[in-house]
N, C-alpha and C positions, 0 to 999 in steps of 0.2 A: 074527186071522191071515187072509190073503189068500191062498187058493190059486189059481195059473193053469193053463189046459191050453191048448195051441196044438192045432192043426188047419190045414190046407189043403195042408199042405209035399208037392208032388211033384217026378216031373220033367218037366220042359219043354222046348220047343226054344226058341230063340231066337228073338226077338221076340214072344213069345206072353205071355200075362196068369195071373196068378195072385190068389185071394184068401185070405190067413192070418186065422185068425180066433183070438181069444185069449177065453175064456171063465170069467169071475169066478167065485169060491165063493162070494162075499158082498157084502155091498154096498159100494160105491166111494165111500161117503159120506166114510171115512177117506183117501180116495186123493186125494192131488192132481195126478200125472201119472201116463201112462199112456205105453209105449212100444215100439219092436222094435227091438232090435237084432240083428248076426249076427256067426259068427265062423268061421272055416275051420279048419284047424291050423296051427299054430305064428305063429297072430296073433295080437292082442287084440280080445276083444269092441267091434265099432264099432255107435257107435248111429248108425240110421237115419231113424225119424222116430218123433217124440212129441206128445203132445195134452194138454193142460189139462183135467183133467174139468170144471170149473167156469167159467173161462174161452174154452176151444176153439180157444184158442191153439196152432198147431201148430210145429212144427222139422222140418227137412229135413237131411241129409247130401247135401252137394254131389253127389254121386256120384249120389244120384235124384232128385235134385229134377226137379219137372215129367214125372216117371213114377212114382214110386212116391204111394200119399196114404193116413195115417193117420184112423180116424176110430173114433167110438164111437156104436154104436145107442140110442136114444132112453132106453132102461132105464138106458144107461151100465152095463153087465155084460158087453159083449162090446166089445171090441178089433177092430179090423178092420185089416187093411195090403193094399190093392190097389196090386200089382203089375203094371206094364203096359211095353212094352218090354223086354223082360225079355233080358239080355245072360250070356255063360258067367262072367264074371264076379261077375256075381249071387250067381252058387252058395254056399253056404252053410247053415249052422245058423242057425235063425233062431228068437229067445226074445223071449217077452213080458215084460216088468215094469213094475212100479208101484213109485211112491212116495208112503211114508206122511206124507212132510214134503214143506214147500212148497219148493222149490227157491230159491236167495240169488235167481238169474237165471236170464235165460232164456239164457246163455250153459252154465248146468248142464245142461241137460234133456237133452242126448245124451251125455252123460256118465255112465256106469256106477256110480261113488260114490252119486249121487242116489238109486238105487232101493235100496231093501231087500224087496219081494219080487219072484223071478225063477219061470218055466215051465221044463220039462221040453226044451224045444225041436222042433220042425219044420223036415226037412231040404227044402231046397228048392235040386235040379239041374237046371240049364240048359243043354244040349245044342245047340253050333253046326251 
């Protein structure tokens, strides 16, 4: 069993930087992506960017690409999502998860299905 905890979520003004950091229970040997998504109310959880523990393969949602960049520290037990340009927009809950199986594509990895385990969530507000 893979537990997560997010960290970094505050608020922000706009334009400003942010770094969410997603911290493993255990080792990620089992894990083969890694990712953040977010979700507001009364929408659906979208994923934002994802990484390949093994490969380092990354994914982007259009919507940050070229601002936003997932990544994992050397241990591969902490999760990272820096945040830069940061729009009201943005705002949201924002949850880390993994998955225990290898994804068909890499057209899944932003895709919710994928993961089976999810964090508690980090709210992060953006203020114009």
């Amino acid at each position: 069993q893979v537990q997560l905890v997010e960290s970094g979520g505050e608020s922000v003004q706009a334009g400003g930087s942010l770094r969410l950091s997603c911290a493993t229970s255990a080792s990620t040997s089992n894990i083969w992506w890694m990712a953040w998504f977010r979700q507001t109310p009364g929408k659906e959880r979208e994923g934002v960017g994802a990484i390949g523990t093994r490969s380092g393969d990354t994914a982007y949602a259009d919507s940050v690409k070229g601002r936003f960049t997932v990544s994992l520290d050397n241990a591969k037990t902490t999760l990272y999502l820096q945040m830069n340009s940061l729009k009201p927009e943005d705002t949201a809950m924002y949850y880390c998860a993994a998955a225990g199986t290898l994804p068909p594509s890499m057209g899944h990895v932003l895709r919710q299905s994928t993961y089976n385990y999810w964090g508690q969530g980090t709210q992060v507000t953006v203020s114009s």
